[in-house]
C-alpha positions as CSV (number, residue, x, y, z in Angstrom):
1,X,24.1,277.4,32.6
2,X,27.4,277.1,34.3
3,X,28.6,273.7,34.6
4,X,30.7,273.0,38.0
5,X,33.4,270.6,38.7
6,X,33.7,271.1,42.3
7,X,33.4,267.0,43.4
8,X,35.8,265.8,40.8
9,X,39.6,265.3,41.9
10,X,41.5,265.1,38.6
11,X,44.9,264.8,37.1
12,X,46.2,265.7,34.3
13,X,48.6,264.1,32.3
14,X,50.6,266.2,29.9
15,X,50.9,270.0,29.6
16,X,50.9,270.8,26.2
17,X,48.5,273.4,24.6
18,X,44.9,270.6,25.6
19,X,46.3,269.5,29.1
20,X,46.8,272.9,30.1
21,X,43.6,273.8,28.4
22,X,41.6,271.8,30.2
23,X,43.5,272.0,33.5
24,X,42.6,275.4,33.8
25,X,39.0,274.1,32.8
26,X,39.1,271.9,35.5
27,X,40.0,274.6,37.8
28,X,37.9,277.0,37.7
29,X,34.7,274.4,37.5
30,X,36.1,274.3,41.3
31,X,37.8,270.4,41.0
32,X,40.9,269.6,42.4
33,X,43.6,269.2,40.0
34,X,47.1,268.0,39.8
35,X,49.0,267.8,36.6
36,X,52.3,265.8,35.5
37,X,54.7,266.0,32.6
38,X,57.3,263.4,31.9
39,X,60.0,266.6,31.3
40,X,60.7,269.0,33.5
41,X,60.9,272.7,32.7
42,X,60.4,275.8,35.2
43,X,58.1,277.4,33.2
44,X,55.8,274.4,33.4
45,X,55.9,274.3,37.2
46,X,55.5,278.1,37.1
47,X,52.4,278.3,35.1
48,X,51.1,275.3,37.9
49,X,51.7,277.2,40.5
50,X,49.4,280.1,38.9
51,X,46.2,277.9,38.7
52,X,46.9,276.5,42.0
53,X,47.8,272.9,40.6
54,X,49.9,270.5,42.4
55,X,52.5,269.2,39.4
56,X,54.9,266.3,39.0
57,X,57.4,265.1,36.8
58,X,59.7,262.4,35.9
59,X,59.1,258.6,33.9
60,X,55.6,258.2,35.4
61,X,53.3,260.3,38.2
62,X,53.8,259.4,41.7
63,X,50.7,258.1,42.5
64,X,47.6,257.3,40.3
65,X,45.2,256.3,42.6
66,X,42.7,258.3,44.5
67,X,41.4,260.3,41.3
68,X,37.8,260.1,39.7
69,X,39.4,261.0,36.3
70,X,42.7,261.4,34.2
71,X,43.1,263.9,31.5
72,X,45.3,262.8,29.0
73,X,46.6,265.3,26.2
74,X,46.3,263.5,22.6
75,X,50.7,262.6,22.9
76,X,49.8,260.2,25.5
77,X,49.3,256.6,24.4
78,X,46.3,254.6,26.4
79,X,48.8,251.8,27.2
80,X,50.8,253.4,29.3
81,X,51.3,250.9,32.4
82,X,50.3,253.4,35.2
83,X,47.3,254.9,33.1
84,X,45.9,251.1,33.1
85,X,46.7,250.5,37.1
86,X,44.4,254.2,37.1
87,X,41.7,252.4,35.2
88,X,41.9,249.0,37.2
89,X,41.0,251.1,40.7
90,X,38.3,252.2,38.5
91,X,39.7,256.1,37.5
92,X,37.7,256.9,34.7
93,X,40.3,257.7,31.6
94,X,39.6,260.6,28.7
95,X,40.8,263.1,26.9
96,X,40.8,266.9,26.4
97,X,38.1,266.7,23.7
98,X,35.4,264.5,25.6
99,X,36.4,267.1,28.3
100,X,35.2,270.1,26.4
101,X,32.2,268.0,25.4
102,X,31.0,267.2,28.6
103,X,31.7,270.6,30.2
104,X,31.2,273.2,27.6
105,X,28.7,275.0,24.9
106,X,28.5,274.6,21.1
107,X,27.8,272.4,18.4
108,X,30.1,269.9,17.0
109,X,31.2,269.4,13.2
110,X,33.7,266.3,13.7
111,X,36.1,265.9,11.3
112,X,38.9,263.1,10.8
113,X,40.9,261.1,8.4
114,X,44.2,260.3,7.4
115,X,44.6,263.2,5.0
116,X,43.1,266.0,4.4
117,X,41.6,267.1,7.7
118,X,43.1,270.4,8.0
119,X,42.2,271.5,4.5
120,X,38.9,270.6,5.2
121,X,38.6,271.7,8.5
122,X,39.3,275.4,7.5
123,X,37.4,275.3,4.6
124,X,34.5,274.3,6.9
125,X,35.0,276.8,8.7
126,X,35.1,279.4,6.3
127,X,32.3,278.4,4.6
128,X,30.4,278.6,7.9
129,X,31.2,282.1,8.8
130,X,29.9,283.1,5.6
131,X,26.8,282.0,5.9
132,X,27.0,284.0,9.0
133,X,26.8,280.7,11.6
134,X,28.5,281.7,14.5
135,X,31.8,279.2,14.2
136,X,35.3,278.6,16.0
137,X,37.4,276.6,14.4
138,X,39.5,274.2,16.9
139,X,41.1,271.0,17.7
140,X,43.8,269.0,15.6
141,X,44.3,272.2,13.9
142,X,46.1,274.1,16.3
143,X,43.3,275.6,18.7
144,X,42.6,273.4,22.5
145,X,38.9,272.6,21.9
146,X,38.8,273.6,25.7
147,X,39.5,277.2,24.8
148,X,36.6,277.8,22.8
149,X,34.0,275.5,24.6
150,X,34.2,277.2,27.3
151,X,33.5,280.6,26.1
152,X,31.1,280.0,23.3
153,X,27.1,279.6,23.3
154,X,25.3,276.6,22.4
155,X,24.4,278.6,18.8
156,X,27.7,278.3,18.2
157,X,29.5,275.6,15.9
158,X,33.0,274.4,17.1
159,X,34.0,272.7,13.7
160,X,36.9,270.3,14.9
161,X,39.7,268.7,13.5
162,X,40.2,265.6,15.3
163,X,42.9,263.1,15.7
164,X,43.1,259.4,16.3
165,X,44.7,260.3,19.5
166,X,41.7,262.7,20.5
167,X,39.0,260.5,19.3
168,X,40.7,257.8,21.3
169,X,39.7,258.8,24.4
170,X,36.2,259.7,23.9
171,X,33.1,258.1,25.6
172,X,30.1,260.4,25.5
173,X,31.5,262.8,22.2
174,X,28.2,263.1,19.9
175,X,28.9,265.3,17.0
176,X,25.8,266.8,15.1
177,X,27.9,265.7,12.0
178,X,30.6,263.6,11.4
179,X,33.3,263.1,8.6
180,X,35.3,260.7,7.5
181,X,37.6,261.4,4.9
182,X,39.6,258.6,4.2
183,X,41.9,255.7,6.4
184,X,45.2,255.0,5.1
185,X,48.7,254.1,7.0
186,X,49.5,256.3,9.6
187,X,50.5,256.3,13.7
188,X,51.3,252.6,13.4
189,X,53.7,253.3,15.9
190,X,51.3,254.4,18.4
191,X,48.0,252.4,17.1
192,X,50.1,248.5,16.2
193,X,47.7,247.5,13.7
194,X,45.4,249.1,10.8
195,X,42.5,247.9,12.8
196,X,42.8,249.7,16.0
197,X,44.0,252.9,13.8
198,X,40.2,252.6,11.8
199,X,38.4,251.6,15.0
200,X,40.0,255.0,16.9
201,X,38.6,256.7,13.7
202,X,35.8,255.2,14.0
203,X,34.7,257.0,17.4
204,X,33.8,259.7,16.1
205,X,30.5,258.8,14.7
206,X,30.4,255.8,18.2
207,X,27.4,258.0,19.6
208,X,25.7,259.7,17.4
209,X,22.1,258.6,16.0
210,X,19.3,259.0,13.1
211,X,19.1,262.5,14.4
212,X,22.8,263.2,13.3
213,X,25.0,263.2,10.2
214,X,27.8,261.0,9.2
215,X,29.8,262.2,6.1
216,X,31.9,259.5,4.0
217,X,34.8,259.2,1.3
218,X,32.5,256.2,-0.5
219,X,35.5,256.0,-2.6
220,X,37.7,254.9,0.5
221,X,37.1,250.8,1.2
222,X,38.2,251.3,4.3
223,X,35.9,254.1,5.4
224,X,32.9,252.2,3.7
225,X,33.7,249.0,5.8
226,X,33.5,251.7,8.6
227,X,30.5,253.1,8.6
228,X,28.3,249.9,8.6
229,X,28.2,250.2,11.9
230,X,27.3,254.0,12.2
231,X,23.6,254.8,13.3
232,X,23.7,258.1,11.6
233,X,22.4,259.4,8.5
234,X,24.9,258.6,6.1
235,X,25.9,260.9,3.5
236,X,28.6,259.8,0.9
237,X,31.0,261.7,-1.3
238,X,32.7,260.2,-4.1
239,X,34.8,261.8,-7.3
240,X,34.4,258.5,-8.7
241,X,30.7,257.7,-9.2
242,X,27.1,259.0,-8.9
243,X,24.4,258.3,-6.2
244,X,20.7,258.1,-6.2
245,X,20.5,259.1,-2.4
246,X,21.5,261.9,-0.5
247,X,25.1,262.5,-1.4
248,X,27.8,264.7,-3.1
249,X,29.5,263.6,-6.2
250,X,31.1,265.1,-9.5
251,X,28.8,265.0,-12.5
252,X,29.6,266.2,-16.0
253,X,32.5,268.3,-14.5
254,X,30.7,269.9,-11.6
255,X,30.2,269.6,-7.7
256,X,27.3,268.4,-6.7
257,X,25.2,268.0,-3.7
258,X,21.9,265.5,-4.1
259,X,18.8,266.1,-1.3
260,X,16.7,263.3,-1.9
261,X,15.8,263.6,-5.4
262,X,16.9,266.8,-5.5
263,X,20.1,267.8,-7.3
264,X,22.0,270.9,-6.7
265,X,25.2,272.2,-8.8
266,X,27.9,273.8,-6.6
267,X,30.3,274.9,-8.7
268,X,33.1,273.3,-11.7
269,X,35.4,271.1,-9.8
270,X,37.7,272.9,-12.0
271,X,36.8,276.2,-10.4
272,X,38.8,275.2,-7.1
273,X,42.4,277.3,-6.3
274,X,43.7,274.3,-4.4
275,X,45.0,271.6,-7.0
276,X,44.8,267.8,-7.0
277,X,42.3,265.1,-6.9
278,X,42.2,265.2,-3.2
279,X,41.3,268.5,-3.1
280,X,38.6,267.7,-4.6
281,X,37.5,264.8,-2.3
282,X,38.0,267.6,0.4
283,X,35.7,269.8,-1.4
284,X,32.8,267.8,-2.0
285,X,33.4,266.3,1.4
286,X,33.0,270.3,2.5
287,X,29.8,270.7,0.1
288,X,28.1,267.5,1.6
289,X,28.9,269.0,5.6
290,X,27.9,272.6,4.8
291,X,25.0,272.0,3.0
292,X,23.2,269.5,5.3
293,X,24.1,271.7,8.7
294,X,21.7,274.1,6.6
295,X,23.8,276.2,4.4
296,X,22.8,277.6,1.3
297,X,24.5,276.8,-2.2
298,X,25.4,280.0,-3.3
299,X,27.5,280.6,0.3
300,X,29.2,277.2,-0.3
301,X,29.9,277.9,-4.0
302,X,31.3,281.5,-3.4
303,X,34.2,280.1,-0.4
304,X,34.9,277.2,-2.7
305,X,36.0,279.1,-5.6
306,X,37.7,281.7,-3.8
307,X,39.8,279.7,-0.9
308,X,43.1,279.2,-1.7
309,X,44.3,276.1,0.9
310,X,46.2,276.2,4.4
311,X,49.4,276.7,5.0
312,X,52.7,273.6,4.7
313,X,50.0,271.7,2.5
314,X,50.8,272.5,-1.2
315,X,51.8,276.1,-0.2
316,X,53.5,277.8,-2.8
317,X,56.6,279.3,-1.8
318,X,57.2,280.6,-5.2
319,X,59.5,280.6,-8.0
320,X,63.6,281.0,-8.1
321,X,65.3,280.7,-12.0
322,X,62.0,279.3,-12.9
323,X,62.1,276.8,-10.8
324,X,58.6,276.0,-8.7
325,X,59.0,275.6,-5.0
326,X,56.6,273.9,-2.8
327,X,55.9,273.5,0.4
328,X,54.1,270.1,1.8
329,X,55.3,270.0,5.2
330,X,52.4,268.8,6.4
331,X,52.5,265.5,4.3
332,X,53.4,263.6,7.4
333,X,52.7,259.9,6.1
334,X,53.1,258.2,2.7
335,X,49.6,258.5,1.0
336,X,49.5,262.3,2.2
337,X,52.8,262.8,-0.1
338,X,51.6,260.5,-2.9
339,X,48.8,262.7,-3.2
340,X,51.1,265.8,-3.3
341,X,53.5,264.1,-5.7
342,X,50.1,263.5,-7.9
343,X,49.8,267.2,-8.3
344,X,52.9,268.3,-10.3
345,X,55.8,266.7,-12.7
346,X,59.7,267.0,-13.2
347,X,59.5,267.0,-9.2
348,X,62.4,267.0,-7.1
349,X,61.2,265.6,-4.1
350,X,62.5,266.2,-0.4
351,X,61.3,263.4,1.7
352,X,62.4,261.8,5.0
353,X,61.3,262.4,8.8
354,X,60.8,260.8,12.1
355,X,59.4,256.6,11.1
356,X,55.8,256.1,12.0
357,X,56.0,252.7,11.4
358,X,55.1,253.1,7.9
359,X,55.9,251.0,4.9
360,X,57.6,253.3,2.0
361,X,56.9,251.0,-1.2
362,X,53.4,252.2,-2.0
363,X,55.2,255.6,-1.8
364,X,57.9,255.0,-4.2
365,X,55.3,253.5,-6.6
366,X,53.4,256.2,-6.3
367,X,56.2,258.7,-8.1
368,X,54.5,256.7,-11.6
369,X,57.7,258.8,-13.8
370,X,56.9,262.5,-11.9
371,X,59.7,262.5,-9.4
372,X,62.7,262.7,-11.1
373,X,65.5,263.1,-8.2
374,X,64.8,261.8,-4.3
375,X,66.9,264.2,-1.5
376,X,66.6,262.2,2.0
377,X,67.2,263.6,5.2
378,X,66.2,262.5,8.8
379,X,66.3,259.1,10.5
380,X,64.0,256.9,8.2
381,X,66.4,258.1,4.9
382,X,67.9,255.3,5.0
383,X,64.3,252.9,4.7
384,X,63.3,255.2,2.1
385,X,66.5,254.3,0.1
386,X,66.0,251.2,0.7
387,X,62.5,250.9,-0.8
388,X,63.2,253.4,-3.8
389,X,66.5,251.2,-4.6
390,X,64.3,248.2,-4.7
391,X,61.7,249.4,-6.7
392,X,64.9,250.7,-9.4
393,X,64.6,254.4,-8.8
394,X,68.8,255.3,-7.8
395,X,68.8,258.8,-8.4
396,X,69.1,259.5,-4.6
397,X,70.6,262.1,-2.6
398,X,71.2,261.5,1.0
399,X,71.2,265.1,3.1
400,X,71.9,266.4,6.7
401,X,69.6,269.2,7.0
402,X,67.1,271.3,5.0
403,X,69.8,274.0,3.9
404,X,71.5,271.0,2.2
405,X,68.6,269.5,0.7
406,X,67.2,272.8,-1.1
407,X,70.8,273.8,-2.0
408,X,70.9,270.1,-3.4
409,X,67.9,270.8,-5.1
410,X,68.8,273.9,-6.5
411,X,72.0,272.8,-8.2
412,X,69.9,269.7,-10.0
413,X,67.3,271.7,-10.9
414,X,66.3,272.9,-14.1
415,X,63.3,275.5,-15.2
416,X,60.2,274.2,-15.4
417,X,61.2,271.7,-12.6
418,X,59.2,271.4,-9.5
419,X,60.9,271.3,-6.0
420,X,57.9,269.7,-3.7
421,X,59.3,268.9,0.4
422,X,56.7,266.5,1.4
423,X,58.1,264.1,3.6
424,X,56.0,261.3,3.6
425,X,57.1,261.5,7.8
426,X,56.5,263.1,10.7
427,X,59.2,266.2,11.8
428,X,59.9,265.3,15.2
429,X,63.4,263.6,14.6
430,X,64.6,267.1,13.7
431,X,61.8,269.4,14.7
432,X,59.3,270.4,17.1
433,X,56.1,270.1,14.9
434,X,55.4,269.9,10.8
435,X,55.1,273.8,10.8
436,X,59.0,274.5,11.8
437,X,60.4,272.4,8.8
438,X,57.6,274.1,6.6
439,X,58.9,277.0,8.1
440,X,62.4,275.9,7.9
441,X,62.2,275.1,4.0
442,X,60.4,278.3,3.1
443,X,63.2,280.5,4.9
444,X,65.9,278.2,2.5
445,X,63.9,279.0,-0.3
446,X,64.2,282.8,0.3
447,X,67.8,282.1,0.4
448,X,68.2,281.6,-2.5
449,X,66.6,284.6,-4.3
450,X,69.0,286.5,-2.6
């Protein structure tokens, strides 16, 4: 049935790819919508003036009062001081992702975490279409949950990647399973403490009841602390021990999914194209999802040993004078390049970004004698120095771009050495989003071979 928006005045805030997702939503559900951007651009007011919005732009909108709801797109931090004078006249406050909820079709697979969320996202995904499920991959990853919800049928699964800054601004989201992968350092900038960062996590299993699913990294303290509170059926994974309930672990080598007292071998963990121990965790956290949203083993089994990863996270970009390249773009906090650095050895490492409000010492402790040379660039290069010099690592080069660093890298390499980028920061101090540097370092890299 057609859902209809007709009594609902709203306003957007934010015109990226979910605010003008769900503007246009709101549109053509009949509600009156204005949006606002805090920069202005022509092409912006154009594409208002096509759905017949009313926009605004500048430090803050106008006026705030007088709408039933704002829309904020996941950039937008809750604290803003004109988004809480909306919610003090009693404007109800969400996001583009309880929009889609509320409004559209489909089934939910929810899926968060620090790390790791992309991978498993798309591997979700795949396995899903395999089976033959009717699926659409959106959120985090790239695709407006709204522009899929909209279109799809309620037999269809919408496996989502979700963000703190989605899950933030849920109220009625209910996922028919959850995951949470694992909690680490990250957005400290935007969240302020650890515990508001695991609490917006933690939203994403808020609603959902003994009729639903809740999938969790056991091995994650964090996550475990988490979930205590989650009225879901909970599943763990763990590549660190076995479990006499309804779980997925690694026994004797292989994957494993446990039913009750039933136990079902996926696959060798060896048998995976996409290296490193968090693979892995993604894996079985993949198994555990697929397999209780009714998916055979055998399906799950054959996209496991076949899929070969996502693009900026541990991509190959191939070999110059015998010299590895990779490309980890998408390692946009410290534990998310740990991990990376945890995959190879005689690495040369490219790190440096936009500051999060991250702590880098776990990060250089994490090297543990595999990163033999450390080329900064970007604004926190200095704080990564800083920590590496005081945990005694001084083979540091500082850079001003990524031409400079993979030339840099080039010159100090030698074969069998590994040159990894994974920043251990976000891009936006010298790019739009992680995919441009990725893009960026790959396009160096093919430089050279010339």
């Amino acid at each position: 049935m057609e859902k209809k928006a007709e009594n609902i005045r709203a306003l957007v805030i934010g015109l990226g790819r979910s605010g003008k997702a769900g503007a246009e939503a709101l549109v053509n559900m009949g509600a009156e919508v204005d949006v606002y951007d805090s920069n202005e651009d022509i092409e912006k007011r154009d594409w208002a003036s096509s759905i017949g919005a009313a926009i605004s732009f500048g430090e803050r909108p106008v006026n705030v009062k007088g709408y039933d709801m704002l829309v904020l797109s996941p950039g937008v931090p809750t604290d803003k001081e004109f988004i809480k004078e909306a919610e003090a006249e009693g404007t109800e406050v969400i996001g583009e992702l309880e929009l889609a909820y509320r409004y559209g079709n489909g089934k939910y697979v929810a899926i968060t975490g620090t790390n790791g969320k992309t991978t498993t996202t798309t591997l979700v995904g795949e396995i899903f279409k395999e089976a033959g499920k009717k699926t659409e991959v959106v959120g985090n990853i790239g695709v407006a949950v709204m522009t899929k919800a909209m279109d799809v049928d309620d037999d269809t699964y919408l496996v989502t990647e979700c963000s703190s800054f989605q899950l933030d601004t849920v109220v009625n989201f209910k996922p028919e399973i959850s995951a949470v992968l694992n909690i680490t350092p990250d957005h400290l900038d935007r969240h302020k403490t650890m515990e508001n960062y695991a609490n917006a996590k933690g939203k994403i299993f808020a609603n959902q009841g003994p009729e639903e699913y809740c999938i969790y990294n056991y091995d994650d303290e964090i996550v475990r602390e988490l979930v205590k509170n989650c009225k879901a059926k909970l599943i763990p994974f763990s590549r660190k021990r076995e479990f006499e309930c309804s779980s997925a672990y690694v026994k004797n080598g292989n994957i494993v999914v446990r039913d009750g007292k039933f136990i079902f071998v996926v696959c060798r963990d060896d048998a995976l194209k996409i290296p490193g121990l968090h693979n892995l965790e993604n894996a079985l956290a993949a198994a555990a999802i697929s397999y209780f949203a009714g998916i055979k083993i055998d399906v799950i089994a054959k996209v496991l040993k076949t899929f070969k990863g996502v693009e900026h996270r541990i991509e190959d970009c191939g070999a110059v004078n015998g010299v590895k390249y990779i490309n980890d773009s998408k390692g946009t906090n410290p534990d998310a390049a740990i991990k990376a650095v945890m995959s190879f050895r005689n690495i040369l490492l490219i790190a440096g970004g936009y500051d999060k409000g991250a702590s880098f010492d776990e990060f250089i402790a994490g090297f543990d004698g595999r990163v033999k040379t450390l080329i900064l660039m970007g604004v926190t290069a200095p704080k990564i120095k800083e920590a590496a010099e005081r945990a005694g690592f001084t083979d540091i080069h500082m850079v001003k771009d990524m031409k400079e660093a993979v030339t840099t890298a080039s010159r100090l390499a030698v074969k069998g050495d590994t040159v990894l980028l994974s920043p251990a920061c976000a891009s936006w101090d010298m790019y739009k989003k992680f995919e441009d540097r990725g893009d960026d370092f790959r396009n160096c890299v093919k430089e050279l071979e010339k």
